[in-house]
C-alpha positions in Angstrom: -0.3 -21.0 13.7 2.3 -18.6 15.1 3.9 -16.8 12.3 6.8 -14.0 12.8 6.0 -10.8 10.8 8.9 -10.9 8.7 8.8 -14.4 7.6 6.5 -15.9 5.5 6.8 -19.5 6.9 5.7 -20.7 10.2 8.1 -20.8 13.3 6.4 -21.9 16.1 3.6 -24.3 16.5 0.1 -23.5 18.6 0.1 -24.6 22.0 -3.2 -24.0 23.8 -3.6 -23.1 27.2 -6.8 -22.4 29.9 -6.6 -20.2 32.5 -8.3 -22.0 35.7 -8.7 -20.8 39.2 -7.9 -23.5 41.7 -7.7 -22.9 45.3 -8.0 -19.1 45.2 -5.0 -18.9 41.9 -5.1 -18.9 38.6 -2.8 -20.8 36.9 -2.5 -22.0 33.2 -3.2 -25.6 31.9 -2.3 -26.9 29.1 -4.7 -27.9 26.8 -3.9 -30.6 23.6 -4.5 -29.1 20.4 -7.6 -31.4 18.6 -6.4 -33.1 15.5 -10.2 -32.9 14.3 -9.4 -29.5 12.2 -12.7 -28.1 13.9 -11.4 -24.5 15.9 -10.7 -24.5 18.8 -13.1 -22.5 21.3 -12.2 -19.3 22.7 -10.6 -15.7 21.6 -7.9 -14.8 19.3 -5.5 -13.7 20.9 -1.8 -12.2 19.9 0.7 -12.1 22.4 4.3 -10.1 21.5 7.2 -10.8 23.5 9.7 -8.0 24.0 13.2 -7.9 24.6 15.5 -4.7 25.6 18.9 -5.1 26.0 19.5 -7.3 29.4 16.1 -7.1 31.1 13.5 -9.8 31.3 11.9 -11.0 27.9 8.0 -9.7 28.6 4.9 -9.9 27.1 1.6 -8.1 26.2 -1.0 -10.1 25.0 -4.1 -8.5 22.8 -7.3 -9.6 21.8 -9.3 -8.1 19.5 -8.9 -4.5 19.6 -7.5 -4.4 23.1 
């Protein structure tokens, strides 16, 4: 789950994602989260959206230790 550092609770649900290349582009799909409660394949990621003042809302995403 997504949690916000300064709340205990969650705030967001997981929404999973692959990133495909189709005809030369790579886009993102969206993937269904399983109900099975087996995890889901793939890395751990964390991405953390930044906001300053009136400019775009961006993002770096890390995994692992990078």
């Amino acid at each position: 789950m997504l949690r916000h550092t300064d709340s205990a609770g969650v705030v967001a649900g997981v929404q999973c994602y692959e990133i495909v290349r189709r005809d030369g582009a790579w886009r993102a799909e969206y993937r269904p989260e399983s109900d099975s409660g087996v995890p889901l394949p793939g890395f751990e990621v964390q991405a953390v959206g930044i906001h300053e003042g009136d400019s775009r809302l961006r993002f770096d995403i890390f995994c692992g230790d990078q």
